[in-house]
N, C-alpha and C positions, 0 to 999 in steps of 0.2 A: 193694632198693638204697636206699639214704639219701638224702633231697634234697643234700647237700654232693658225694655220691659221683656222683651224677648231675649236677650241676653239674659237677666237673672233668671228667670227660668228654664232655659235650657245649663244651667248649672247649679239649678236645683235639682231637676228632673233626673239627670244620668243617678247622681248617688241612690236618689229617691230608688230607682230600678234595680241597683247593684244591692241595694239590703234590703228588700224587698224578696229579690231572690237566693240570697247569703242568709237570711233569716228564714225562709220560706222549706229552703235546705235544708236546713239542720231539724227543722217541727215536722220534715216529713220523714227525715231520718230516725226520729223518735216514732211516728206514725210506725212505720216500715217493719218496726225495730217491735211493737206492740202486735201487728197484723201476722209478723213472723209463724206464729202457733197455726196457722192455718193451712200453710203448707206440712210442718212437721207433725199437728195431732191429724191432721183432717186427709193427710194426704194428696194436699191439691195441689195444682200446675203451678209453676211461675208467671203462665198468664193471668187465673183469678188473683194472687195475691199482687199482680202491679196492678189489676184492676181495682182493687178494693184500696189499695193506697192510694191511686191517681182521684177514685172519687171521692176518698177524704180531702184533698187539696182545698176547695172552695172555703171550705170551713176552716180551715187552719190558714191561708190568705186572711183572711176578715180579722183573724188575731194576731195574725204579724204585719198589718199593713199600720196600724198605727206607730206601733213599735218603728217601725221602716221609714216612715215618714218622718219623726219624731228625731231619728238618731244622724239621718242623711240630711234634712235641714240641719243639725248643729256643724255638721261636715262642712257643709259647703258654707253657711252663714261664715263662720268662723273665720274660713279660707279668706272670705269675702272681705268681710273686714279687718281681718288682721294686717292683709293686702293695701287697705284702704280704698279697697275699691266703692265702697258706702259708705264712706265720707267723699268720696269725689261727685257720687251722687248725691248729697245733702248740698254739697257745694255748689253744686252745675245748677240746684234750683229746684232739683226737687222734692215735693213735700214726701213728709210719715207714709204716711196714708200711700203715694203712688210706688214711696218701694217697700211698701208692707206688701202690695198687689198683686206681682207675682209668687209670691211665696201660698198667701191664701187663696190667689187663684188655685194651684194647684193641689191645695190640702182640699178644696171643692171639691176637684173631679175625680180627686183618691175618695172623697166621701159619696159621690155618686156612684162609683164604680161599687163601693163596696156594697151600696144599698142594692142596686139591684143583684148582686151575688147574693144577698141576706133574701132578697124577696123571691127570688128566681132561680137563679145557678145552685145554692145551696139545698134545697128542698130535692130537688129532680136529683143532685149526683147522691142526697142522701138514701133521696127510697133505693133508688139502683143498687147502693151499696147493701141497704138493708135486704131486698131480696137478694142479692149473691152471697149474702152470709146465710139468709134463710135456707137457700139450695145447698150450701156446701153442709150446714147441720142436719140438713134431714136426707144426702146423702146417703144411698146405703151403702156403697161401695168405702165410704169413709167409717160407719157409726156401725157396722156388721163387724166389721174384725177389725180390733190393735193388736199387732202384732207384740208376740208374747204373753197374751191376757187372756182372760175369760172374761168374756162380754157378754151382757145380757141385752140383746137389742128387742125384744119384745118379752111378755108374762110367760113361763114355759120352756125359752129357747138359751141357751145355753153354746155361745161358739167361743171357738180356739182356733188359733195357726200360729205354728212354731215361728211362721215368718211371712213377712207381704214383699214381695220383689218389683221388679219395675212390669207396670201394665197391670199391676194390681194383683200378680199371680203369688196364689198362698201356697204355702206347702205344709204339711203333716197339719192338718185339718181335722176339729172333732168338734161335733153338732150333737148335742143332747136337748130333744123334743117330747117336751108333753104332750101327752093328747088328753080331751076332753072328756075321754071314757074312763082315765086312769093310766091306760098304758103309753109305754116310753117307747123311743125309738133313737138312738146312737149310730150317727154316719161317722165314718173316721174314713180319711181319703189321705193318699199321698202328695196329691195336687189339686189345687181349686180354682175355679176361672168365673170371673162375673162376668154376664154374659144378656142377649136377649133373645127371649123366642116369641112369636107371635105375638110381639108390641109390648112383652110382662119382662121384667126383671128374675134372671133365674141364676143359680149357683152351679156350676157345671165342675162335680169332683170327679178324678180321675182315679183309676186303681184302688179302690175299696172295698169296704164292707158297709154292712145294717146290722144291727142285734136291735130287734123288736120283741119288745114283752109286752103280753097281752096283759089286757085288762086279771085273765084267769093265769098270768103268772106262765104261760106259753114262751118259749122261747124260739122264734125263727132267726135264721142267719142267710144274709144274702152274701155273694161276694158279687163284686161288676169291674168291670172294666169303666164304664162310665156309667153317671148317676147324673139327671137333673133333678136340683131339688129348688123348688118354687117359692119368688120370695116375694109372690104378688101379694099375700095378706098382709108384709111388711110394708109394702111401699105403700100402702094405703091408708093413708093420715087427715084428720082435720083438723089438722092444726093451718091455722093462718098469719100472712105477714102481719104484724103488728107495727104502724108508725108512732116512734115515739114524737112528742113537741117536736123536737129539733128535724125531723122529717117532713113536717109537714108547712103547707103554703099559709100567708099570712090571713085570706078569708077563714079556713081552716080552721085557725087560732084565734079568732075575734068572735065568730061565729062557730061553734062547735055545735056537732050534733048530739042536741042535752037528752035523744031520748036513749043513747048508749049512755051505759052506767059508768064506763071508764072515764069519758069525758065528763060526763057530770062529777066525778071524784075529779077531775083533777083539771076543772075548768079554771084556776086560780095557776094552775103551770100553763097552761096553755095561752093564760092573757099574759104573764109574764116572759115568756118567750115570743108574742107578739109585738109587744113593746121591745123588747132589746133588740128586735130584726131592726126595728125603725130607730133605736138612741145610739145602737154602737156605731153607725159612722162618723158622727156627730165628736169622738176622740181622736177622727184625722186632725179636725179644726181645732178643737182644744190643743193637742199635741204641739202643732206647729205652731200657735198661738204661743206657749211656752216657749219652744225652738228662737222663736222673735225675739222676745222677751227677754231671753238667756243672752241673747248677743247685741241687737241692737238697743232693746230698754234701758242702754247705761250709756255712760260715754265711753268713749274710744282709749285705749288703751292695748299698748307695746307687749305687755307680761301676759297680754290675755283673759279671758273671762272662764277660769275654773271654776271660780267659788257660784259664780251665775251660772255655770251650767248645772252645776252638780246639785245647785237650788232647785233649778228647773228639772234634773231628772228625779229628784226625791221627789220633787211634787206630783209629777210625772204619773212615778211608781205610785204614790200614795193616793190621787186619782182613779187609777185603772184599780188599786184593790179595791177600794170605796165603791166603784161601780159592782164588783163582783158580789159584796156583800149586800148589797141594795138589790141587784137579778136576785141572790139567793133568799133574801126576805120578803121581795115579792109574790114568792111564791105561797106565801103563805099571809099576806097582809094586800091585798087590792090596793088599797092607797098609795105605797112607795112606790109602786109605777111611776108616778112623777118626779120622783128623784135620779132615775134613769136618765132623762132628758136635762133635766135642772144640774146635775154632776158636769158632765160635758159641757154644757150650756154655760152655766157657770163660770165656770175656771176659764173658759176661751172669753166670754166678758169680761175679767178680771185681770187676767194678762192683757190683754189688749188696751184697756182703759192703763193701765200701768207705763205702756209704751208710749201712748198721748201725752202723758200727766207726767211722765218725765222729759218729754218737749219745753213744756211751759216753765217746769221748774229750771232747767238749765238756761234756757231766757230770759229767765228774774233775775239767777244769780249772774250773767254778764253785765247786765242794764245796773246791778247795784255796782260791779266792779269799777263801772266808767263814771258813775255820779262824783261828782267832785263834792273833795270832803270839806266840811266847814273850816272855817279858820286856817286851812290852808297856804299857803305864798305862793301867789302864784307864779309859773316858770318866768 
């Protein structure tokens, strides 16, 4: 690579990184900002909920890496030329083409990079996140008591705590229990503690009572100092993680397994999130394709290219919705999967042809400026 070719890209690249990560910020601050509930309903650490934001990350890269690419080209192009430093390069001899080359060199390996996060990084941080959200819902130390409420965590069972403190510990406590014969049974404790005993999940109240009515309308009364009461028939559930499309690997998604009934209901989402793992990188190149477009597609001028850029980010914008509504009818029409590809595809052929084709036209119009004109005197 050239020292001039290596020069434009390392003054593409910084901005490309700084918004990148300026943008990357603020969608995860939105993430953060959504995952919040997890600590406050569910009662979990600050480590599950920087877990469950960190492995939304991948997924929310892949949608502000265009964006990023997109807005840090017009940054630096801009600088570039306004500078004249691309017209010093048109001067010194070099063609379109070799300094269009480091700009889509590097919208490339922004679209490589993304692809394999679409096909690879994106899948694996999502199941993780899916199971640590699985674990934190079926929880019992979260989904057995909110505090201030009557929860009913299973058919029958009836819990209350005035309050949950730190380490989980409840106070003024009250459990009303069906039984299967008819009769009831009421713990009401002063203190409550989750707890385990030989490998089972138990509730360990302190300073209590029982009132047990029998099925014959009997009334016993216990008092205890300590009471375990067993929440092994709670913690036992078959429920299972379920991956949704966006979880899962691209075999997965092209190849589903049609003898589960889910996949066969929604084998048309499934080929549609196959397709956009493989069309969305395919808007780095489009992006920066514009980015070119915007700055260098015109001639050189002092006042700057607003009206060009603001062309190019309308189009931009109106590109990226066009794609979203094309994912979202995909999922329901087989066919516009190839407008996925053809959207990006497109518009980076069209801008690009546009950058060439206004080459030729500003070399006509010189070549007429010098013809000498008819009838003429000459000097």
């Amino acid at each position: 690579m050239a020292l001039i070719d290596r020069y434009l890209l390392k003054q593409l690249l910084g901005p490309t990184i700084l918004a990148t990560l300026a943008l990357t910020a603020v969608a995860l601050l939105s993430q953060s900002l959504a995952a919040l509930d997890i600590i406050v309903s569910q009662r979990q650490t600050a480590l599950v909920f920087g877990k469950i934001t960190l492995l939304a990350m991948p997924q929310l890269i892949n949608i502000v890496l265009p964006i990023a690419l997109f807005v840090a080209a017009l940054v630096a192009l801009n600088r570039l030329h306004t500078e004249q430093e691309i017209v010093v390069c048109f001067a010194g001899g070099m063609s379109r083409a070799r300094v269009l080359a480091p700009a889509m060199r590097l919208a490339s390996v922004v679209a490589l990079i993304a692809l394999v996060m679409n096909l690879w990084v994106q899948p694996a941080a999502s199941r993780e996140m899916r199971r640590t959200v699985f674990n934190v819902r079926t929880d019992l130390a979260s989904t057995l008591v909110q505090e201030g409420e009557f929860t009913q965590p299973a058919p029958g069972l009836t819990v209350y705590a005035q309050s949950v403190g730190a380490g989980g510990r409840m106070r003024n406590l009250f459990i009303h229990q069906e039984k299967a014969d008819g009769g009831t049974t009421t713990y009401t404790a002063d203190q409550g503690q989750m707890a385990s005993r030989a490998g089972k999940p138990v509730l360990v109240l302190q300073k209590g009572s029982t009132q047990e009515f029998s099925r014959d309308g009997v009334l016993q009364f216990l008092a205890f100092q300590e009471y375990v009461f067993d929440l092994g028939p709670l913690s036992e559930t078959t429920e299972l993680v379920h991956y949704k499309p966006s979880d899962r690997y691209l075999h997965e998604l092209f190849f589903p397994d049609l003898t589960q009934i889910w996949e066969q209901n929604n084998r048309l989402d499934l080929l549609a999130e196959g397709n956009r793992r493989l069309a969305t990188p395919l808007y780095n190149l489009a992006f920066m394709s514009l980015a070119l477009w915007a700055i260098i597609g015109g001639g050189f001028s002092r006042l700057g290219y607003g009206r060009r850029i603001a062309i190019a980010s309308a189009t931009a914008g109106g590109v990226r919705i066009l794609g979203f509504i094309v994912e979202a009818g995909c999922e329901s029409e087989a066919w516009l999967n190839i407008f996925q590809y053809l959207i990006p595809l497109g518009t980076m052929i069209i801008a690009l042809r546009a950058q060439f084709r206004q080459r030729a036209s500003r070399y006509i119009d010189i070549r007429q400026r010098r013809a000498p004109v008819v009838g003429a005197t000459p000097a």
